[in-house]
C-alpha positions as CSV (number, residue, x, y, z in Angstrom):
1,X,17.0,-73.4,48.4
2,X,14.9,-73.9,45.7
3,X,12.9,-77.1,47.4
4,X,12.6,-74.9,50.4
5,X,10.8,-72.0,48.3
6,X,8.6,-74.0,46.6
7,X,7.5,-75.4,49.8
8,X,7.2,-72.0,51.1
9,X,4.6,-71.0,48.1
10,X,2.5,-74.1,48.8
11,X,1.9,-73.3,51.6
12,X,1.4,-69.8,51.3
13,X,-0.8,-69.9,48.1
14,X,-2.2,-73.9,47.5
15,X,-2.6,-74.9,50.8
16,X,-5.1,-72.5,51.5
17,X,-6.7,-72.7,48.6
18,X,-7.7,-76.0,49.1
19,X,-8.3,-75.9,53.0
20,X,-11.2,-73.3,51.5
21,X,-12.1,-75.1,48.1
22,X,-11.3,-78.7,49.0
23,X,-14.4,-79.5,51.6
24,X,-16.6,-77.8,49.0
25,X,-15.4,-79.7,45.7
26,X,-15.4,-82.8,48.1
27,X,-19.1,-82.2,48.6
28,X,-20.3,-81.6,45.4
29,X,-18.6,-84.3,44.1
30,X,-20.3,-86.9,46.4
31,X,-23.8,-85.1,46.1
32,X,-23.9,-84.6,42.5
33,X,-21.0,-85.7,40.5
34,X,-21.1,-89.5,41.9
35,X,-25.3,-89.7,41.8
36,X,-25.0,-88.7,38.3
37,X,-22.4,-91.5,37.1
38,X,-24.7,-93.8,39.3
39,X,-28.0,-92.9,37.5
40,X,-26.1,-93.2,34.1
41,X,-24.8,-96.3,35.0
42,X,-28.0,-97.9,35.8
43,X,-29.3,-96.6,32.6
44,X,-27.5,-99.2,31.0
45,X,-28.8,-101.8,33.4
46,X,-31.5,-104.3,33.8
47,X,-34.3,-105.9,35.8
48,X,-34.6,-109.8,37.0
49,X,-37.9,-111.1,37.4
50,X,-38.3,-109.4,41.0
51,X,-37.2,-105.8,39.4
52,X,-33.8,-106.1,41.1
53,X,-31.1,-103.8,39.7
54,X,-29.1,-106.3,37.4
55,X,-25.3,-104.8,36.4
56,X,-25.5,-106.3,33.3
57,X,-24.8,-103.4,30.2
58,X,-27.6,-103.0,28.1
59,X,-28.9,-100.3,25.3
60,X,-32.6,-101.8,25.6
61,X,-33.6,-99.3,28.0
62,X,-32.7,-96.2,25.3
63,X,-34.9,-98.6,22.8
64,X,-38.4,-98.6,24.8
65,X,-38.0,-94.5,25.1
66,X,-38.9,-94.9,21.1
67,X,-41.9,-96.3,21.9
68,X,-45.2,-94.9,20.7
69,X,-47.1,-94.0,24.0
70,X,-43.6,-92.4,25.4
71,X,-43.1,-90.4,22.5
72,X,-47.0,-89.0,22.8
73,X,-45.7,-88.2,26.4
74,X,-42.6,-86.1,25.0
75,X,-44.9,-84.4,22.7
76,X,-47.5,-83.5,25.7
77,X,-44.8,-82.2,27.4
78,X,-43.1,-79.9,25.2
79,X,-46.6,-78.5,24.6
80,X,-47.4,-77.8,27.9
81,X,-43.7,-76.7,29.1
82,X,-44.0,-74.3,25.8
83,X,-47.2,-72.7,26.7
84,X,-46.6,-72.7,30.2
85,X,-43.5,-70.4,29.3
86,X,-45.2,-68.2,26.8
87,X,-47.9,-67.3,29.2
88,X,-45.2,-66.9,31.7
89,X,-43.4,-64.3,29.2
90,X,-46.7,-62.7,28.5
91,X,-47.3,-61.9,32.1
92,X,-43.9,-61.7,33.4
93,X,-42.3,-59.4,31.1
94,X,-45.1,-56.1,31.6
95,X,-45.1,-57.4,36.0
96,X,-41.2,-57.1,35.4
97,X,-40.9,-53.9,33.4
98,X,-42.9,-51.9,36.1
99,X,-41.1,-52.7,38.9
100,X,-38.1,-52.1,37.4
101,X,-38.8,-48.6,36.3
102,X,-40.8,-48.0,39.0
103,X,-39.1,-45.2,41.6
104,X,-40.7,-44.5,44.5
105,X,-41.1,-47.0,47.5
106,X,-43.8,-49.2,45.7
107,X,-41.1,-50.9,43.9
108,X,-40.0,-53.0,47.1
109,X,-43.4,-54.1,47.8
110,X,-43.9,-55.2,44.1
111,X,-40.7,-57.4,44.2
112,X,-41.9,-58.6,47.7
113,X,-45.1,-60.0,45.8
114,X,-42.6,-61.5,43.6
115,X,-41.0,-63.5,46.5
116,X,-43.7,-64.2,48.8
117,X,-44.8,-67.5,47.1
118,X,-41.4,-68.8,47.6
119,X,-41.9,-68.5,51.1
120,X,-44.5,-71.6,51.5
121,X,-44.1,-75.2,49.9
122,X,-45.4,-75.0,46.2
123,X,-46.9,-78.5,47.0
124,X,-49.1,-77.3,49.3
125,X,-50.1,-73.9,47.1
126,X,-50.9,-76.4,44.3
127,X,-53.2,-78.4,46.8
128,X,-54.8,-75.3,47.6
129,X,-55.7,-74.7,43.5
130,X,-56.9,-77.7,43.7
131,X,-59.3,-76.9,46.4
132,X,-60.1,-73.8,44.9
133,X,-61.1,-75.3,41.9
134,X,-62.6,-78.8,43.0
135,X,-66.6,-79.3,42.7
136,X,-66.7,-78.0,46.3
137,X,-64.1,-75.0,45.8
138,X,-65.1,-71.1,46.0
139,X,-64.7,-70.4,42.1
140,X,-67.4,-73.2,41.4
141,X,-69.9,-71.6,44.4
142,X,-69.3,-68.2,42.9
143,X,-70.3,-69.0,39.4
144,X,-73.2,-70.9,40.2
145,X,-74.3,-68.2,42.9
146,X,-73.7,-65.6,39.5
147,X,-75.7,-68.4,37.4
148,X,-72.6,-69.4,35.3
149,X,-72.3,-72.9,36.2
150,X,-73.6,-75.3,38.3
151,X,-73.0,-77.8,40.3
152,X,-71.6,-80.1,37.6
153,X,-69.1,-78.0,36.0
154,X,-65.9,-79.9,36.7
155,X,-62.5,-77.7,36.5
156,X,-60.2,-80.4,37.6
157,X,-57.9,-83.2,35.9
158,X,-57.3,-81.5,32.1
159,X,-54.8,-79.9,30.4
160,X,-56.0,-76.1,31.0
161,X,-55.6,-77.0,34.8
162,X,-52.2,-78.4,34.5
163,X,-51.1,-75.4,32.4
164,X,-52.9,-72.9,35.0
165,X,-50.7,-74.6,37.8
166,X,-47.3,-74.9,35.7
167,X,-47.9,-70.6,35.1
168,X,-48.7,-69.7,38.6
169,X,-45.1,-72.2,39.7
170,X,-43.0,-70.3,37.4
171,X,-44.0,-67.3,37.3
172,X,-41.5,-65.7,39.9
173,X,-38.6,-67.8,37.5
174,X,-39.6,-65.0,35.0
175,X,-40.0,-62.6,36.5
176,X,-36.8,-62.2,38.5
177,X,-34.3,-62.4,35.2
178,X,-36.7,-60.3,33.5
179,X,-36.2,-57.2,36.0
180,X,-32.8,-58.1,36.5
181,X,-32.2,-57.2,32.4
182,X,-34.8,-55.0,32.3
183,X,-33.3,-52.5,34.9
184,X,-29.8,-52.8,33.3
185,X,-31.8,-50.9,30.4
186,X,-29.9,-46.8,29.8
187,X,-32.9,-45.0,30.2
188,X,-31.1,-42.3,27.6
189,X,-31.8,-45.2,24.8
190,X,-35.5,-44.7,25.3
191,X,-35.5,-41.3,25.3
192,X,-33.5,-41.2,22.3
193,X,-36.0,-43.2,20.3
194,X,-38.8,-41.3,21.7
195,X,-37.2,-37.8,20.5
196,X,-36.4,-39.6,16.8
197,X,-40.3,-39.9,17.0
198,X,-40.0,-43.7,17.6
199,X,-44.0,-44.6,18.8
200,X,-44.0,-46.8,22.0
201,X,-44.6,-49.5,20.4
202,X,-42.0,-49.7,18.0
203,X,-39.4,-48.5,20.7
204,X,-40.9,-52.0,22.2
205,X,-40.1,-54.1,19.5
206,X,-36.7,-52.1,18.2
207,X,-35.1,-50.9,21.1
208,X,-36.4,-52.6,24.5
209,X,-36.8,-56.3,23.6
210,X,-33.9,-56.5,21.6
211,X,-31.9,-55.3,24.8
212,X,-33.6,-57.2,27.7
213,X,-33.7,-60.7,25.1
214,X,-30.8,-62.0,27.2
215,X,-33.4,-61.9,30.1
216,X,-36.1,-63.3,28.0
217,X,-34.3,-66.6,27.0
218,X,-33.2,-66.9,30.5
219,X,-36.3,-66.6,31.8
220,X,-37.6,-69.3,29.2
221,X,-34.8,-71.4,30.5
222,X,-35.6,-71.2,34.1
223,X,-38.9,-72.1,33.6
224,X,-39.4,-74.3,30.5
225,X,-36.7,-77.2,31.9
226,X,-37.9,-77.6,35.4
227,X,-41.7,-77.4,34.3
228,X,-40.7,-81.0,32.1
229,X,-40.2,-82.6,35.5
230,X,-42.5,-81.1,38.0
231,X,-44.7,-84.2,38.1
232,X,-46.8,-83.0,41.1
233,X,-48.8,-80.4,39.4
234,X,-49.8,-82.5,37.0
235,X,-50.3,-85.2,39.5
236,X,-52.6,-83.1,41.7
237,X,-54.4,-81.0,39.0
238,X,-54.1,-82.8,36.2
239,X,-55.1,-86.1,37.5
240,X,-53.2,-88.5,36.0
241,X,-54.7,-86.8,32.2
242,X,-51.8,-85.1,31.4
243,X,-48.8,-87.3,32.0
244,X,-45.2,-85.7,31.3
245,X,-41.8,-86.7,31.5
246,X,-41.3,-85.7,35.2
247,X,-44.5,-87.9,35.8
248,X,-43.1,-90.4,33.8
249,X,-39.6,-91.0,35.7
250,X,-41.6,-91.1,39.0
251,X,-43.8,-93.9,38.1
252,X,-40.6,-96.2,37.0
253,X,-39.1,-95.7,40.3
254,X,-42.2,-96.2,42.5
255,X,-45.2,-98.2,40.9
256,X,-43.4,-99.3,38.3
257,X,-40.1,-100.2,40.2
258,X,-37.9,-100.3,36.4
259,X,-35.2,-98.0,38.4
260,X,-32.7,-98.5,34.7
261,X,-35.5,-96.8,32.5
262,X,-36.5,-94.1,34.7
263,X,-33.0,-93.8,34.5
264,X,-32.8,-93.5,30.8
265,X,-35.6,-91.0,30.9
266,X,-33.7,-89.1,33.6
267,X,-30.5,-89.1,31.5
268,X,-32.5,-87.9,28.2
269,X,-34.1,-84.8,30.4
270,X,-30.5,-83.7,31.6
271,X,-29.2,-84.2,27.9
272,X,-32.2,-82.0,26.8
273,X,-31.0,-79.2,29.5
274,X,-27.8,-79.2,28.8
275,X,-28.4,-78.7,25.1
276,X,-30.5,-75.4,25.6
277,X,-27.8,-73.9,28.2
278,X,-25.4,-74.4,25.5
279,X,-28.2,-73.1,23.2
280,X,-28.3,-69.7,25.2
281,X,-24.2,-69.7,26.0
282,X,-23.8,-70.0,22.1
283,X,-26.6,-66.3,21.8
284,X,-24.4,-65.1,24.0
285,X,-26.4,-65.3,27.2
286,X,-25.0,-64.8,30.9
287,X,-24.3,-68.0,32.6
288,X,-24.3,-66.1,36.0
289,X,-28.2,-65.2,35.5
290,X,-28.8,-69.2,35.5
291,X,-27.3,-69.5,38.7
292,X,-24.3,-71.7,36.5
């Protein structure tokens, strides 16, 4: 009786449970988990003479990644990832605090202007910055029709443009955690510290940032990780002047064709994401607001 009951509850609780999960777990494990394992694998690899993948274990690849003119790279790219997400912040956060107080019916359209860019490729909205700001480009016509440039002025391939870019990508990736924990705020707090005779600005600092910071490091997340690899915007606006680490993996697995080191550097950017989602689980932060 008992092997008959036990079948019975299989089939009643773990068979479908793996009817619905199994097809899913089976997918994610041949999109993500088995690419992974390969790209780590081939970290440790090397390269014959015609750049052919060679099995052969080998720490070499980890060496070269100590190298002067990658580690100026790394540095190049924290900067700009790190600005990129304070001016994110600093625009994001005010954007995100009116629309979530906001009452009447504007509020939809606001978070509609929110969404809207995802609706078209950000490839091609970065080709059209770079239109916009080429020799040829409106902005340059304006300021020389206003006699504030002229024809000369270049805006193109530096740093500034990159950053410009990087902001207007990630912008939305602030913004949307930002109201999420922003509109979780108890309005009865702020009133509170506004009757204790708390000025708005210390109410800022003391009551509201404290409360939404959850949102804010999320936010930082979102957009601080991805903005390491987005190689096209620097690519397209930057010109080649401001390489980063996303630029840098692309160019070993095209031009340069070293597939184990791009590898490597592939490896060392998901090492460097998992240590700040551990970085916000350990502050306490909401895993389901990363989309984990």
């Amino acid at each position: 009786m008992s092997g008959k009951a036990s079948k019975h509850e299989f089939r009643s609780n773990t068979l479908p449970a793996l009817v619905t999960v199994g097809p899913v777990a089976l997918l994610l494990l041949f999109l993500v988990v088995a690419p992974l394992i390969l790209v780590a694998v081939m970290s440790f690899c090397k390269t014959d003479e015609y750049y052919n993948v060679v099995y052969e274990f080998t720490a070499a690849n980890y060496g070269k990644l100590l190298s002067v003119d990658y580690v100026k790279i790394y540095a190049r790219s924290l900067l700009i990832s790190f600005i990129t997400t304070l001016i994110c912040v600093l625009i994001g956060y005010p954007f995100a605090y009116i629309i979530a107080r906001t009452k009447s019916k504007k509020k939809k359209l606001l978070y509609m202007l929110v969404i809207i860019p995802f609706w078209t490729n950000s490839l091609i909205r970065i080709y059209g910055w770079r239109s916009f700001l080429g020799n040829s480009g409106w902005l340059i016509k304006i300021l020389t029709l206003l006699h504030l440039a002229d024809g000369s002025v270049d805006l193109l391939y530096k740093t500034g443009t990159t950053i410009l870019g990087m902001v207007y990508c990630f912008v939305p990736f602030m913004v949307l955690p930002l109201y999420t924990a922003i509109e979780k705020l108890d309005g009865s707090l702020l009133e509170a510290s506004s009757d204790l005779g708390a000025r708005p600005v210390r109410t800022l600092f003391e009551v509201i940032l404290p409360l939404t910071s959850g949102g804010i490091f999320s936010g930082c997340i979102m957009v601080f990780i991805p903005c390491l690899g987005y190689f096209f915007v620097s690519n397209i606006l930057g010109g080649g002047n401001t390489d980063m680490i996303g630029n840098l993996i692309e160019r070993q697995f095209k031009s340069a064709n070293n597939w184990p080191l791009g590898a490597a550097l592939s490896i060392i950017l998901i090492l460097v994401t998992i240590l700040l989602v551990k970085i916000y689980q350990k502050l306490g932060g909401d895993m389901d607001s990363l989309g984990v």
